[in-house]
C-alpha positions as CSV (number, residue, x, y, z in Angstrom):
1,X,80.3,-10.3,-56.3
2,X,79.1,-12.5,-58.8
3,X,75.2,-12.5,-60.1
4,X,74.4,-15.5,-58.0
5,X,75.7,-14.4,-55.3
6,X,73.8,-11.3,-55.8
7,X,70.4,-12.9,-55.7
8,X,71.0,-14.9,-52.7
9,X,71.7,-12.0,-51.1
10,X,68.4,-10.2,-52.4
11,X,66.6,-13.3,-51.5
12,X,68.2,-13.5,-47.9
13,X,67.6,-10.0,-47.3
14,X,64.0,-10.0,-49.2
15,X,63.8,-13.2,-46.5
16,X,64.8,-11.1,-43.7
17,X,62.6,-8.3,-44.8
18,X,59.6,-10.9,-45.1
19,X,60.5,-12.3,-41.8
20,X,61.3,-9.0,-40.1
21,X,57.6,-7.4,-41.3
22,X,55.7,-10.8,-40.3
23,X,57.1,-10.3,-36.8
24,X,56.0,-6.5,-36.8
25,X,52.6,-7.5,-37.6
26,X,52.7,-10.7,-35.4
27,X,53.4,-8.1,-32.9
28,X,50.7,-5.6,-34.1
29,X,48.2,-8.7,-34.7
30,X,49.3,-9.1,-30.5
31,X,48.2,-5.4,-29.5
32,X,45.4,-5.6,-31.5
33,X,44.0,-8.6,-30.1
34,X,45.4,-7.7,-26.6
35,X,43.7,-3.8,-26.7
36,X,40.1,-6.0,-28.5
37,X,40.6,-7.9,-25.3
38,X,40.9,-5.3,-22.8
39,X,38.4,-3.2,-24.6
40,X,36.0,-6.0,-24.3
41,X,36.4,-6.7,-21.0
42,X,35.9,-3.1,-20.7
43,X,32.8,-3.4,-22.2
44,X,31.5,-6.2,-20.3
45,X,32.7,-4.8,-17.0
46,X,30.7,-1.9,-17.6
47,X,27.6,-3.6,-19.2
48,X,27.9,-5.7,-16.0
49,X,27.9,-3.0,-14.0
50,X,24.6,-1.4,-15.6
51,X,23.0,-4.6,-15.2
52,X,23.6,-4.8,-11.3
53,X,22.9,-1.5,-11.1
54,X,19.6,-1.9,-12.9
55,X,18.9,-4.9,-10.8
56,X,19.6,-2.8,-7.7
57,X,17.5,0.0,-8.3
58,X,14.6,-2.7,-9.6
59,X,14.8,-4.4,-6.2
60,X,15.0,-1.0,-4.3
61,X,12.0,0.3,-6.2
62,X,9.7,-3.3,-5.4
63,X,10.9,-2.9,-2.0
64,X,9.2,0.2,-1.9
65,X,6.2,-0.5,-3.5
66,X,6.0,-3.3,-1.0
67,X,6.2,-1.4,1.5
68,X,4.1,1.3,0.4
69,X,1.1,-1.5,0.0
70,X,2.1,-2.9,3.2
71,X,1.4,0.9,4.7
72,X,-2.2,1.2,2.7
73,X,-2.8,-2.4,3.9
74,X,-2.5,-1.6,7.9
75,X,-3.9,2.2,7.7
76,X,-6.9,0.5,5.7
77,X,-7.3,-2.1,8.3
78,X,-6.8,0.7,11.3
79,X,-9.5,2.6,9.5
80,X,-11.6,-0.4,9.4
81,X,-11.2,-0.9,13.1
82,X,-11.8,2.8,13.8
83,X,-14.6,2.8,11.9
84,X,-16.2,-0.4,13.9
85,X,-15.0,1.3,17.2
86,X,-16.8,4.9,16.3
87,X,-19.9,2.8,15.4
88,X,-19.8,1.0,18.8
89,X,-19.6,4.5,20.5
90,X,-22.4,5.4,18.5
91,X,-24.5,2.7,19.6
92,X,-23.5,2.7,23.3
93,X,-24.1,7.0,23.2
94,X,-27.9,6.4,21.5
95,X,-28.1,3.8,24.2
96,X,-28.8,6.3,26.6
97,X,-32.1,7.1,25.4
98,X,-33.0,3.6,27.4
99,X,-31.6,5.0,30.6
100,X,-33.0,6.9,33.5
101,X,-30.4,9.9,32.5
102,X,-32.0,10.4,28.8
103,X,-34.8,12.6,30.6
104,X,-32.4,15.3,32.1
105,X,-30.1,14.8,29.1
106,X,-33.2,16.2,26.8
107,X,-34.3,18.5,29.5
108,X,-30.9,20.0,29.2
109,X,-31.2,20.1,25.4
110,X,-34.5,21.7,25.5
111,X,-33.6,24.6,28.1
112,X,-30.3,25.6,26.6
113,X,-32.3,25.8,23.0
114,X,-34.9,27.9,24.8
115,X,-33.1,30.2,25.9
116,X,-31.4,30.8,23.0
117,X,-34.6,30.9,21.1
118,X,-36.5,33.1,23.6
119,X,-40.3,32.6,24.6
120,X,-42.4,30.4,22.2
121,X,-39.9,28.3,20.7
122,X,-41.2,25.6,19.2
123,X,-39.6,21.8,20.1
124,X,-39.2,19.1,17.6
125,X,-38.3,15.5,19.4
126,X,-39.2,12.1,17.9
127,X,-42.4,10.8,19.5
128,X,-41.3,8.8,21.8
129,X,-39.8,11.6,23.7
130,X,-43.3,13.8,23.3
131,X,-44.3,13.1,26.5
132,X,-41.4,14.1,28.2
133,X,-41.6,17.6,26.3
134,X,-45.2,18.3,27.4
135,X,-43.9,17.6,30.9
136,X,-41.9,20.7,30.2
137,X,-44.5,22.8,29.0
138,X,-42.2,23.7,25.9
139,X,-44.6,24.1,23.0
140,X,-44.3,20.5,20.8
141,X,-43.4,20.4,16.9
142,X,-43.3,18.3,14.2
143,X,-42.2,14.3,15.2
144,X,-38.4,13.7,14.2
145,X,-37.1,10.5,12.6
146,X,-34.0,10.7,14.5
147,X,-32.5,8.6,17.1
148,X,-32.6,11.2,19.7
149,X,-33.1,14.4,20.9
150,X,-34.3,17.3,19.7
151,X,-34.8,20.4,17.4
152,X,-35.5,23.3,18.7
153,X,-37.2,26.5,16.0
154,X,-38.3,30.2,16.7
155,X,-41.8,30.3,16.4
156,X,-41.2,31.7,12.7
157,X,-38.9,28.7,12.1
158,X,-36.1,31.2,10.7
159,X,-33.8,30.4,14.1
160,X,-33.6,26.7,14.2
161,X,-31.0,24.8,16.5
162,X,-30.4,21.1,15.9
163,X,-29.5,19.4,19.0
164,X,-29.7,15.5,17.7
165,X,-28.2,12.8,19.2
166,X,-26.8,12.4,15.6
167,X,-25.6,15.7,15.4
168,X,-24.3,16.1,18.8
169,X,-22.1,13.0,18.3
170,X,-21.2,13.7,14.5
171,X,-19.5,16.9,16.1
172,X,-17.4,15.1,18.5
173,X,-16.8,12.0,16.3
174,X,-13.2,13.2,15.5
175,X,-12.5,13.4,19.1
176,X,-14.2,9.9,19.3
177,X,-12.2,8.9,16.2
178,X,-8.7,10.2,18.1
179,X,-9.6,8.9,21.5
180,X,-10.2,5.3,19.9
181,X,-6.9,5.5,18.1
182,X,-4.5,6.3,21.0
183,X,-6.4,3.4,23.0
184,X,-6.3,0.9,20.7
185,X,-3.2,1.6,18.6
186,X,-1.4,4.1,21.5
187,X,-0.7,7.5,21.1
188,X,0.3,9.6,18.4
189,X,-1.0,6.6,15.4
């Protein structure tokens, strides 16, 4: 083997070597890009998926919220409507004082506070309603500013029993309250 021959076989095999290492990284360029590729779509599969699952939970949590306000919105207008129908009770139960029954009603007041009181009790009513305790020979007070009915002391004032139209319906008005509800809105609300 002569000295040309020699190179060209250096320069076919440095040729071969040259071709044979740009194919391995051809090859290697390929994986590369192809794992960049699948590691990307990785990535955006995943970024995707945080984004709907943001979205979902943003949604889920308005939803909420809506309905939450919704709730406040009815049991504020509910209360509302109570509120006007306990007021319309209240009017109709003061309304009595303009009926033929008020008289017993107070006579009924005044005796059961006697008699918890004992002898001399004094009688507080507003003074419309004085009259109607003279009748009853129950010793008179002090006129009351109240819609109603009476107050009834010991004659020491230490033993005092308010018997209002106020206060009689201010204890009831949760039963009122109730009543109105399972009318108007049915049971159970």
């Amino acid at each position: 083997m002569g000295l040309e021959e020699l190179r060209e076989e250096i320069v076919k095999r440095t040729q071969e070597e040259i071709a044979r290492i740009d194919a391995e990284a051809s090859e290697e360029e390929k994986r590369t890009l192809s794992a960049a590729e699948h590691g990307h779509r990785e990535i955006l599969a995943k970024a995707k998926a945080d984004i709907e699952r943001m979205v979902r939970a943003e949604r889920e949590e308005r939803i909420a919220a809506a309905r939450l306000g919704a709730r406040r919105k009815v049991a504020d207008a509910h209360e509302e409507v109570l509120a006007k129908g306990v007021e319309r009770v209240w009017l109709a139960f003061i309304a009595i004082r303009d009926t033929a029954d008020y008289p017993a009603l107070l006579k009924g007041i005044v005796e059961g506070g006697a008699r918890e009181i004992g002898e001399g009790c004094v009688v507080s009513v507003r003074k419309e309603d004085a009259d109607l305790v003279r009748k009853m020979k129950a010793k008179l007070g002090e006129p009351l500013e109240t819609e109603g009915g009476a107050v009834i002391s010991s004659p020491d004032g230490k033993i005092c029993i308010r018997s209002t139209l106020r206060e009689i319906f201010e204890q009831h008005r949760e039963d009122v309250k109730k009543q109105l509800s399972d009318a108007i809105f049915g049971a159970g609300k």
